[in-house]
VEXDREN-2710 file (C-alpha; in Angstrom, 1 decimal):
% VEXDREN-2710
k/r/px/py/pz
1/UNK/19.1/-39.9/54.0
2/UNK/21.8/-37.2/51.9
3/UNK/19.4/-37.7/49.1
4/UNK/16.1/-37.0/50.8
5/UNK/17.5/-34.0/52.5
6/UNK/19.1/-32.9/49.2
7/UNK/15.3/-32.9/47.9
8/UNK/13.7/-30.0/49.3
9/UNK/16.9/-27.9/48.2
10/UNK/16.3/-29.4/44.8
11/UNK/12.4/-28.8/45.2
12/UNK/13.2/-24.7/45.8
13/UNK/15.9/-24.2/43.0
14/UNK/13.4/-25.3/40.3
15/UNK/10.3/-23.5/41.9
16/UNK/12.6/-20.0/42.0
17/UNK/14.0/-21.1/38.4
18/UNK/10.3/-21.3/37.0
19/UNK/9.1/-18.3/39.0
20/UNK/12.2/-16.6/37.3
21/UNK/11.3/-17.7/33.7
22/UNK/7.8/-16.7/34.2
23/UNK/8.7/-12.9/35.4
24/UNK/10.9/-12.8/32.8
25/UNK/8.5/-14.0/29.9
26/UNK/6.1/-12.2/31.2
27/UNK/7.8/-8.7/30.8
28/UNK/9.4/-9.9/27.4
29/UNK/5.3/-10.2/26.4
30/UNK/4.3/-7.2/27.8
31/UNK/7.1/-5.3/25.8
32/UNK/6.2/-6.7/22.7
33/UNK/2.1/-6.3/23.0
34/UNK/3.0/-2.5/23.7
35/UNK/5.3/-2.3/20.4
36/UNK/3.1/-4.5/18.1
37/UNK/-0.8/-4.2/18.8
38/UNK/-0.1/-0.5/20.6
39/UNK/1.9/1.0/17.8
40/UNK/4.9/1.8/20.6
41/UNK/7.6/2.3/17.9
42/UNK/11.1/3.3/18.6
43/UNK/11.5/6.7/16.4
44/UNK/14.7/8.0/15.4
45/UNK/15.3/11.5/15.4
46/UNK/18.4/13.6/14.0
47/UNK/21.3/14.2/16.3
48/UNK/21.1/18.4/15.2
49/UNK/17.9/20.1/14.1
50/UNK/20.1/22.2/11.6
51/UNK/18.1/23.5/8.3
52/UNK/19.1/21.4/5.0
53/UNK/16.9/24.2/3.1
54/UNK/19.2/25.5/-0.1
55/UNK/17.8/28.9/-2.1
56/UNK/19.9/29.2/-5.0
57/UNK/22.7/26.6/-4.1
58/UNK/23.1/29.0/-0.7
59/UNK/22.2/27.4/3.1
60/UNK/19.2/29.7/4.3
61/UNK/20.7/32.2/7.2
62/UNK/18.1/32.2/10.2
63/UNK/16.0/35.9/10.6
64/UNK/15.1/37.4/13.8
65/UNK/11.6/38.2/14.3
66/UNK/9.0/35.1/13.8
67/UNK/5.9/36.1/15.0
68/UNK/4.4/33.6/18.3
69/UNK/2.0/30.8/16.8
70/UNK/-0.3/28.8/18.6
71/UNK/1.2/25.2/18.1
72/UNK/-2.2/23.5/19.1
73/UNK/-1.0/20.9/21.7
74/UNK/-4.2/20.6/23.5
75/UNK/-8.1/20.4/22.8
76/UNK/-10.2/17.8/21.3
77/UNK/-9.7/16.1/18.2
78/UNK/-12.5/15.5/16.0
79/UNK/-13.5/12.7/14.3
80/UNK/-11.4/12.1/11.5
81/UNK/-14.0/10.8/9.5
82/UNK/-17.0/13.2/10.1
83/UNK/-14.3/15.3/8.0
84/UNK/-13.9/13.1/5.2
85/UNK/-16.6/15.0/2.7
86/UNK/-16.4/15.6/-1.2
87/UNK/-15.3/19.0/-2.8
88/UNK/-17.5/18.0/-6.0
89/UNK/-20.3/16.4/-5.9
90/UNK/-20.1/15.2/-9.4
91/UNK/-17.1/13.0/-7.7
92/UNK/-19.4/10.1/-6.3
93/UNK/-18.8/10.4/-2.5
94/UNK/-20.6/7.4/-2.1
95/UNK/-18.6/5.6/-4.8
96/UNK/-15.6/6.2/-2.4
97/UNK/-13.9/2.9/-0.5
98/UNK/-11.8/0.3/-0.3
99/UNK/-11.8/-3.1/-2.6
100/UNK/-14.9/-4.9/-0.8
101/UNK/-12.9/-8.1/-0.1
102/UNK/-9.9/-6.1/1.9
103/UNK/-12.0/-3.9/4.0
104/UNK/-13.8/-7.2/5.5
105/UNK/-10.7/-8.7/6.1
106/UNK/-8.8/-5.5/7.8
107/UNK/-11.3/-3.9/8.6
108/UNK/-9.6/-0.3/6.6
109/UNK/-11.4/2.9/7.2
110/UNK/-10.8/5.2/4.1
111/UNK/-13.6/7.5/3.0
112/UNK/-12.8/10.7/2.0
113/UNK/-12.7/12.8/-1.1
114/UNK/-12.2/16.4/-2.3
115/UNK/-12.7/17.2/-5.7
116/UNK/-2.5/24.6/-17.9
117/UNK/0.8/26.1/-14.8
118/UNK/4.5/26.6/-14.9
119/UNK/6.2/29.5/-12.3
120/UNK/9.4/28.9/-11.8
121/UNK/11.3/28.9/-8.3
122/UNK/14.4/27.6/-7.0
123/UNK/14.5/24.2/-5.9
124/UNK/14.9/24.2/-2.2
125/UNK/15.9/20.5/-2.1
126/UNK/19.1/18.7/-2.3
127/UNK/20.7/17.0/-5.9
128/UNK/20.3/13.4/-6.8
129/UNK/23.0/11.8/-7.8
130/UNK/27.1/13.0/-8.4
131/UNK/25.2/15.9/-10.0
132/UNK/25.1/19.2/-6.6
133/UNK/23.4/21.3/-8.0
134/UNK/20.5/18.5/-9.9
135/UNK/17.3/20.1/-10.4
136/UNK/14.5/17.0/-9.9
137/UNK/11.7/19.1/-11.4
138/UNK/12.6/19.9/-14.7
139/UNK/13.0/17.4/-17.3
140/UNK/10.7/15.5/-19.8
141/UNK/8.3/12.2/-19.3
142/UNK/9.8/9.3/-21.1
143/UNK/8.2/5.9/-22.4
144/UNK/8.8/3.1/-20.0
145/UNK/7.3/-0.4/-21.8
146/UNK/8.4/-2.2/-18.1
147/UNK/5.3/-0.6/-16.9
148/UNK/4.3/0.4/-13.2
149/UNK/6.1/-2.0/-10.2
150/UNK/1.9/-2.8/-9.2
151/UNK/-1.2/-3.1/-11.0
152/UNK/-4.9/-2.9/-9.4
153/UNK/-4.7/-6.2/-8.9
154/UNK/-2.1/-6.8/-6.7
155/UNK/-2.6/-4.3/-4.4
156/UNK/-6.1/-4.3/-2.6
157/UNK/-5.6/-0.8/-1.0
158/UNK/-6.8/1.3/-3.9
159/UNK/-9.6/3.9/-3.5
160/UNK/-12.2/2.5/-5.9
161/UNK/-12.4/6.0/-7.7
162/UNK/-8.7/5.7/-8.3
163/UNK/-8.7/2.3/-9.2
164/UNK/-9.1/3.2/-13.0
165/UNK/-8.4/0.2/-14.7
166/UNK/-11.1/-1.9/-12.1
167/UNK/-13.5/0.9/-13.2
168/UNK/-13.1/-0.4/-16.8
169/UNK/-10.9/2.3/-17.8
170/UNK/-9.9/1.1/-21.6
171/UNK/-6.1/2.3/-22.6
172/UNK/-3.5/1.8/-20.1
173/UNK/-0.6/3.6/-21.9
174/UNK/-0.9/6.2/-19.0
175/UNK/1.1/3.5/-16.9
176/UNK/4.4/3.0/-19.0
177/UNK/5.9/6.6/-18.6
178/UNK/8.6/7.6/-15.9
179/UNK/9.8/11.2/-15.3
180/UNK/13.8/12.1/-15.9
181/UNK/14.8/15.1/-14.8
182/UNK/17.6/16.7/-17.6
183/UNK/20.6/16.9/-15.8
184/UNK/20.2/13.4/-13.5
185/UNK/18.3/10.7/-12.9
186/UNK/15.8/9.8/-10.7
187/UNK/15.5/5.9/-9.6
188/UNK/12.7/3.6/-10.1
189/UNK/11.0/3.3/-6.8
190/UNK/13.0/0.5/-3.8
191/UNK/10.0/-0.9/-1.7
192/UNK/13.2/-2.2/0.7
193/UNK/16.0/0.9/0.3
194/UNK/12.5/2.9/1.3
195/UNK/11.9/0.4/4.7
196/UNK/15.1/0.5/5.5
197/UNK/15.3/4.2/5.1
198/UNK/12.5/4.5/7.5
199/UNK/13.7/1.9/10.0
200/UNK/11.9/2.7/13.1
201/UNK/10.7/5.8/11.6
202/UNK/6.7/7.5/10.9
203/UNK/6.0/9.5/8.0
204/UNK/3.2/10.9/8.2
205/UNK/0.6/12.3/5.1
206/UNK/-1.3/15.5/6.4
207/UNK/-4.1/17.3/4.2
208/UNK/-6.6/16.6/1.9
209/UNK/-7.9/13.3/-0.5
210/UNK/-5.1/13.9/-2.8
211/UNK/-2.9/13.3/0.4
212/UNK/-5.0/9.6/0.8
213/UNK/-3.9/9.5/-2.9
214/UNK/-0.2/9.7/-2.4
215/UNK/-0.2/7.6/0.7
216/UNK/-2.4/4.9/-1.0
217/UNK/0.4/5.1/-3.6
218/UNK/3.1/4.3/-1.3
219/UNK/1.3/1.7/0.5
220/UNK/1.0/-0.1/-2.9
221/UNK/4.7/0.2/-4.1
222/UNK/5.9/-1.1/-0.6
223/UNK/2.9/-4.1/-0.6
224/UNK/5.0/-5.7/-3.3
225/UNK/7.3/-6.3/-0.8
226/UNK/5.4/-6.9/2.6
227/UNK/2.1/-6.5/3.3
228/UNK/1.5/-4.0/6.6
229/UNK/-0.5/-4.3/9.5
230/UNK/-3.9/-2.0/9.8
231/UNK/-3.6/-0.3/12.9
232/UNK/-6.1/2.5/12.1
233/UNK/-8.5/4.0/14.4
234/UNK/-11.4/7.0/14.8
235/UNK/-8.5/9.5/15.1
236/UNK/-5.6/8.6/12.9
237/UNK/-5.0/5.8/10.0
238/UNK/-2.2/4.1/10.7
239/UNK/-0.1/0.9/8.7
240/UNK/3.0/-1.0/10.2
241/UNK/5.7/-2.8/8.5
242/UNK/6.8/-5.1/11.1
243/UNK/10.1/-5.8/9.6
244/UNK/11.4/-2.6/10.2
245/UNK/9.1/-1.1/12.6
246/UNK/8.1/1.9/9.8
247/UNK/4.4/3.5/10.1
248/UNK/2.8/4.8/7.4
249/UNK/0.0/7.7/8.5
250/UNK/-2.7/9.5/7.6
251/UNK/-4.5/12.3/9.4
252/UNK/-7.5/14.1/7.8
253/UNK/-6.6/17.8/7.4
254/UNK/-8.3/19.6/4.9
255/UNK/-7.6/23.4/5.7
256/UNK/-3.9/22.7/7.5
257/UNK/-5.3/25.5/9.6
258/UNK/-8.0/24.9/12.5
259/UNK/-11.6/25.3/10.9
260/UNK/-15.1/25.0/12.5
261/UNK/-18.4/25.5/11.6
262/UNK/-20.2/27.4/14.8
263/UNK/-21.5/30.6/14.2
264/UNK/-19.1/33.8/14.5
265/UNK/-20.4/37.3/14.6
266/UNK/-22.8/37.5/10.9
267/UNK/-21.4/34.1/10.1
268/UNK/-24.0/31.7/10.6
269/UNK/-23.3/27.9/11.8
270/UNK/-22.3/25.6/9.4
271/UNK/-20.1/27.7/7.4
272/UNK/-16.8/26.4/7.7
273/UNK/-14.4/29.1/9.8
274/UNK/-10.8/29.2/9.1
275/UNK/-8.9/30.4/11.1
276/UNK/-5.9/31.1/9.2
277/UNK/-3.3/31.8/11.9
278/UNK/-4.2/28.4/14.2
279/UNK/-2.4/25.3/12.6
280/UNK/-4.7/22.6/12.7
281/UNK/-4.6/20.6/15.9
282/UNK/-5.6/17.6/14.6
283/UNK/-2.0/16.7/13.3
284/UNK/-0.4/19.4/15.7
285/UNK/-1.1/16.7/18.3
286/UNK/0.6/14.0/16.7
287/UNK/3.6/15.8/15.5
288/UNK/6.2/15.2/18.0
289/UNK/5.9/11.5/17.0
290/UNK/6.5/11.8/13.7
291/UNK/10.0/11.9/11.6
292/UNK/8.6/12.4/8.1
293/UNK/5.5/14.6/7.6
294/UNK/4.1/15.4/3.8
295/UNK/1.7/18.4/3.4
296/UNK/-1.0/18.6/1.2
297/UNK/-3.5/21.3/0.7
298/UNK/-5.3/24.1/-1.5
299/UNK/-8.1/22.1/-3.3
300/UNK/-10.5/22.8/-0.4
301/UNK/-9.9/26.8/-0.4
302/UNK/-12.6/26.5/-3.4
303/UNK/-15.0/25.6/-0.3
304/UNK/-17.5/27.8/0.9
305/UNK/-15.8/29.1/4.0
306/UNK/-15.0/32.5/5.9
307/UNK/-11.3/32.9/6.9
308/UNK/-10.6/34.4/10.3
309/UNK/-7.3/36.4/11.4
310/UNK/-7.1/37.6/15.1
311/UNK/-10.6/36.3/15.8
312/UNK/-11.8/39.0/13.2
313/UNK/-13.5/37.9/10.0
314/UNK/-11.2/39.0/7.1
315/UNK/-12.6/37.2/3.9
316/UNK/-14.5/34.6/2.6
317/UNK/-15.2/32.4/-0.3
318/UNK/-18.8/32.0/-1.8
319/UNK/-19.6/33.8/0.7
320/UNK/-20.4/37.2/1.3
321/UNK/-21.7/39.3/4.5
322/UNK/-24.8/41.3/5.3
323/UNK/-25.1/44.5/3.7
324/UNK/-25.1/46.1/6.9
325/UNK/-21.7/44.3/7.8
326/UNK/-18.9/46.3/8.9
327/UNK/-15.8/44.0/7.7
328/UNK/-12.9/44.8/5.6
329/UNK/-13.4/41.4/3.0
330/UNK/-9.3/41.9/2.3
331/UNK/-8.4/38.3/2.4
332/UNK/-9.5/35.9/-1.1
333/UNK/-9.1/32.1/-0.8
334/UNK/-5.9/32.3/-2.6
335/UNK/-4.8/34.6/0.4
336/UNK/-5.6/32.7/2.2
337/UNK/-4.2/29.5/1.1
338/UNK/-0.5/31.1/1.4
339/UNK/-1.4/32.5/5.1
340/UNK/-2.7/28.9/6.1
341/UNK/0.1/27.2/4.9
342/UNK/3.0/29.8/6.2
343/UNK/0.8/29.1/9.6
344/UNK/1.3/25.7/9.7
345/UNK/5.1/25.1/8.8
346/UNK/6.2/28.3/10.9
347/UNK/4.4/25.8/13.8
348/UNK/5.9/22.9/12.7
349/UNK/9.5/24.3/12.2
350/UNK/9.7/25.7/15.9
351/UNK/7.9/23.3/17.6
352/UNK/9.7/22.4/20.5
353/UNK/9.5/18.7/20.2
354/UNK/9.7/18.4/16.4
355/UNK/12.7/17.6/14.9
356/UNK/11.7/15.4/11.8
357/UNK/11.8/16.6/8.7
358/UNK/8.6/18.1/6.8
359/UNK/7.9/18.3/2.8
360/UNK/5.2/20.4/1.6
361/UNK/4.0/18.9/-1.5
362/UNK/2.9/21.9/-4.0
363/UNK/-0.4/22.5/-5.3
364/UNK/-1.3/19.4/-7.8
365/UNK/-2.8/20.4/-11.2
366/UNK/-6.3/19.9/-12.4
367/UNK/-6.8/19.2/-15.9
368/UNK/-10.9/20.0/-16.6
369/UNK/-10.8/21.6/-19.5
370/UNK/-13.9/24.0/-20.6
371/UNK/-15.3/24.4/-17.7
372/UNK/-14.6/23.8/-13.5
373/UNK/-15.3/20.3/-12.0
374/UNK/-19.2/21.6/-11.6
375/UNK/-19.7/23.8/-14.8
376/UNK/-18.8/21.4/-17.5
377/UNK/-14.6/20.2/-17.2
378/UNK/-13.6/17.3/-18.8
379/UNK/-10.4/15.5/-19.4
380/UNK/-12.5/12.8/-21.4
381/UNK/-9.9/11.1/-23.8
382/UNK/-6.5/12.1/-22.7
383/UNK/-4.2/8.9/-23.1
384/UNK/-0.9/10.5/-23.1
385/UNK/1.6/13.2/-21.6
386/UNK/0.8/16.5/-23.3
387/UNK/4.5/17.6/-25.0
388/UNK/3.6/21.4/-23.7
389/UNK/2.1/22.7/-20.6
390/UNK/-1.1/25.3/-21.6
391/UNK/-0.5/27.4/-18.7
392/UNK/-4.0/27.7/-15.8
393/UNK/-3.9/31.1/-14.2
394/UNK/-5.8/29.3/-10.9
395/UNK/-3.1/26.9/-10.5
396/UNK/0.0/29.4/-11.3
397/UNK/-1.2/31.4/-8.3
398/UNK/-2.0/29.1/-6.0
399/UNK/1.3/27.6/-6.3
400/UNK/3.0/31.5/-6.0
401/UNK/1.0/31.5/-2.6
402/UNK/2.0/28.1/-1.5
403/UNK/6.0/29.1/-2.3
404/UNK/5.5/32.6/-0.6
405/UNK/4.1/31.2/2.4
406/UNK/6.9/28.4/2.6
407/UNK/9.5/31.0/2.3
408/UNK/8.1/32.9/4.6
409/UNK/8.5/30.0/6.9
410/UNK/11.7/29.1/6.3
411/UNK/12.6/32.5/7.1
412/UNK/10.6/33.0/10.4
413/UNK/12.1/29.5/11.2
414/UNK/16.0/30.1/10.5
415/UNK/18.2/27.4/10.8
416/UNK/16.0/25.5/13.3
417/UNK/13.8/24.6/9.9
418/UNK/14.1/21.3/8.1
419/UNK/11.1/22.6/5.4
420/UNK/11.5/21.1/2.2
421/UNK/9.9/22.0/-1.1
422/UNK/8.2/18.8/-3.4
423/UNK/7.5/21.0/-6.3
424/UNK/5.7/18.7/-8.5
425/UNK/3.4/21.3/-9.9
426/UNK/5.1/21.7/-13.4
427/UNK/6.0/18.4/-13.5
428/UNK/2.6/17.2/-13.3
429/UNK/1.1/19.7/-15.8
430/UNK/2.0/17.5/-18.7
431/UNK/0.0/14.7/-17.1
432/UNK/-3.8/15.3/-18.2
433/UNK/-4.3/11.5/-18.9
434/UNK/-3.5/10.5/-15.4
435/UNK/-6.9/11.1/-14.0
436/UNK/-9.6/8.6/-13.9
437/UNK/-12.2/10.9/-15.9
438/UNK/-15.0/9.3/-16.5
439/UNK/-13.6/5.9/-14.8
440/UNK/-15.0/6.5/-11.6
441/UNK/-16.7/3.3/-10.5
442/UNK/-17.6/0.1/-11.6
443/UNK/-21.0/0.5/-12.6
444/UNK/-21.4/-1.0/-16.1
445/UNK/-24.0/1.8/-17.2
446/UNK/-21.6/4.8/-16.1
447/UNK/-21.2/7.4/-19.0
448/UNK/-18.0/7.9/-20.6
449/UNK/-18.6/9.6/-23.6
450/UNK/-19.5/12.9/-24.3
451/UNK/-23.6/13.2/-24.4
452/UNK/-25.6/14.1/-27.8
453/UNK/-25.2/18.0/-27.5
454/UNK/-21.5/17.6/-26.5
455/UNK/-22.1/17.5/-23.0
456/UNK/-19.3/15.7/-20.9
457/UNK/-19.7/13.0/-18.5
458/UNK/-19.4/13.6/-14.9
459/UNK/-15.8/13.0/-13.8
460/UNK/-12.8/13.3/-11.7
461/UNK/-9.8/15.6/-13.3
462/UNK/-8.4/16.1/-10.0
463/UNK/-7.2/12.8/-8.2
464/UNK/-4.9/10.2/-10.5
465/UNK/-5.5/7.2/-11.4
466/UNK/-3.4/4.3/-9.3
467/UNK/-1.2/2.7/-10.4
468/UNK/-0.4/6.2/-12.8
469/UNK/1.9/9.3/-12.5
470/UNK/1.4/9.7/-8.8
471/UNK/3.7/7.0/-8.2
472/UNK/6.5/9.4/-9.1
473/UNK/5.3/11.5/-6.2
474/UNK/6.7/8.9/-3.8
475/UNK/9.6/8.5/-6.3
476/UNK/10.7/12.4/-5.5
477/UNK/9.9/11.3/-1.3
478/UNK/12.3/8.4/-1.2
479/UNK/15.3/10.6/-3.4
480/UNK/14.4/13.2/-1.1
481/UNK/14.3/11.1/2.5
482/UNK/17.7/9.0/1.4
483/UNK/18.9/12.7/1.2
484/UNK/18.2/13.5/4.5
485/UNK/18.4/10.8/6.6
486/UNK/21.6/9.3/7.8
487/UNK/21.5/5.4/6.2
488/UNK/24.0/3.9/8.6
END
């Protein structure tokens, strides 16, 4: 009878025991569907906000006086994608996308494109090395027979119009050359020093196509290792590496500043308005979760647009107004490149929920030569690093106006800044054979040789060819992150 009465006791522990295990389960699930197929990570942020700018080996001192920006928190984002058009034509928009056989099986969403160099700055970034006072950005390209750490094989991510050796491209010595600055060194690329770096950490690539080159770049170098999770949408394209909870992103920005296309005053709908005091909200959204954002812009201030200050019309480019217009036409599209970018780090470096660290990424250089990307420029037949720079007035002051406008930051910013200068401008005016040219696509009949009266054939001098130079790009990030980032 001690035993029966014993079994209803018995019959209630287990049946509070399995109701306990299924609570707990339960909640253990929901945690771990919110972190993995949500994209809930855990971000680490710095324990001070304090600037780690440097101007001629001295910490920046903060200035008084920043001018109120509108940060963009609120409003509609646009489609990502509807944004995702072609500077040149002559590119092959329709050429753009990802190896066929990926995008079926992860379903990526990538379809964008956008179409001679040295002044000299300080180098607002910290030294590699023993070596404090190391200058990354001026040295030489040396030969490196060990080659790139990927090929187009191994890494299905590649843009097809950067994918030059899948577009039949024939020389390949373009690959085997690394970049060593003179007074240090700058490591080969770690796929897993970089994840652990970014353990539980976003960086984040905001601007243009040549941004979408960079990060496709870094996706590759870190595929070697693991091969991320697609957690892209509409809005934002997004990659995980779930074993250390890093994202990789990517948000469409071409301008940095907000832009759209309704009509204002004598400026008829669908020009493109710039308004170069707004940052963009499309990233300014998403910046709070981010610990790592890398800015890239200019290419698309050769646009057809109209730039607004104030809500007053102040310049344009091809574009001019009625001859009965009253406007004072002041601001060019170099202008106005500087003002958009000073815009858009002053937001970012007093935002009051930002506290990541953000790299602009100066202006990358062209190489048509003879011509623009639409009146005859070519880089048909470049196979190697040229030994001297032939200086391009275009890119020489577009990257003066980028630097102004980041100093100008910095200073409206003061100490509350962490605005660090990538300047691989110089650097990559030596580089005229890492463009994909002619090698565009895969179509067998594609020109690559100059026509009967010496006429080029259409290509891209603007993006670089993967795996190529740009893999140094991400070289500089990682020197630049491990800089930055407490490792413990």
């Amino acid at each position: 009878m001690a035993v029966l009465r014993s079994v209803p006791s018995i019959i209630a522990i287990v049946g509070a025991s399995a109701i306990f295990l299924t609570v707990a389960s339960l909640l253990l699930i929901s945690s771990f569907f919110q972190d993995y197929f949500l994209g809930i990570n855990r971000v680490w942020r710095p324990q001070s906000p304090t600037s780690l700018i440097i101007f001629q080996g001295k910490p920046h001192q903060e200035v008084s006086g920043s001018r109120a920006v509108d940060i963009g928190t609120s409003g509609a984002v646009s489609d990502l994608r509807k944004d995702d058009a072609d500077i040149p034509s002559s590119l092959g928009a329709d050429e753009i996308g990802l190896n066929p056989s990926f995008a079926k099986e992860f379903g990526g969403n990538f379809s964008d494109s956008d179409a001679g160099l040295v002044v000299p700055f300080p180098n607002p970034m910290f030294a590699s090395g023993d070596h404090a006072s190391c200058d990354l950005y001026h040295g030489r390209w040396i030969h490196n027979p060990d080659g790139p750490l990927y090929t187009n094989n191994s890494c299905p991510i590649i843009t097809q119009l950067q994918n030059c050796q899948g577009n039949g491209r024939p020389d390949k010595e373009y690959e085997n050359w690394r970049w060593k600055p003179d007074l240090c060194e700058l490591p080969q690329f770690d796929p897993k020093k970089f994840l652990q770096l970014m353990k539980g950490k976003t960086l984040a690539f905001v601007g243009d196509s040549v941004a979408r080159n960079q990060m496709e770049s870094l996706l590759c170098l870190l595929w070697q290792v693991e091969v991320p999770k697609n957690r892209g949408n509409r809005r934002i394209h997004r990659w995980f590496f779930r074993s250390t909870s890093t994202m990789i992103v990517r948000i469409w920005c071409s301008w940095l500043a907000q832009s759209s296309s309704e009509a204002m005053e004598f400026a008829p709908e669908g020009i493109v308005k710039v308004h170069l005091d707004i940052p963009d909200k499309n990233f300014m959204e998403f910046l709070p979760g981010f610990d790592v954002v890398v800015l890239s812009s200019g290419h698309w201030f050769a646009k057809q647009s109209v730039y607004i200050l104030n809500k007053t019309i102040v310049g344009g480019q091809l574009w001019s107004p009625p001859q009965n217009a009253t406007v004072d036409m002041r601001i060019s599209n170099v202008e106005a490149f500087g003002l958009s970018m000073e815009t858009a780090l002053e937001a970012i470096a007093t935002h009051p929920n930002f506290t990541g660290l953000a790299i602009v990424r100066s202006y990358s250089p062209d190489h048509y030569e003879g011509g623009a990307w639409n009146t005859g420029g070519s880089c048909t037949g470049k196979v190697n690093p040229v030994s001297e720079v032939v200086s391009n007035g275009f890119t020489d002051v577009m990257h003066e106006k980028q630097f102004n406008g980041f100093q100008r930051a910095v200073e409206k910013a003061g100490n509350r800044s962490r605005l660090i200068f990538m300047d691989i401008t110089e650097v990559f005016g030596y580089r005229p054979d890492g463009h994909p040219g002619p090698y565009r696509s895969t179509d067998p009949n594609k020109k690559t040789k100059r026509g009967p009266n010496g006429e080029p054939p259409p290509q891209d001098c603007l993006h670089w060819c993967m795996p190529g130079p740009i893999d140094t790009w991400n070289e500089f990030l990682l020197e630049i992150i491990g800089r930055n980032f407490n490792t413990s």
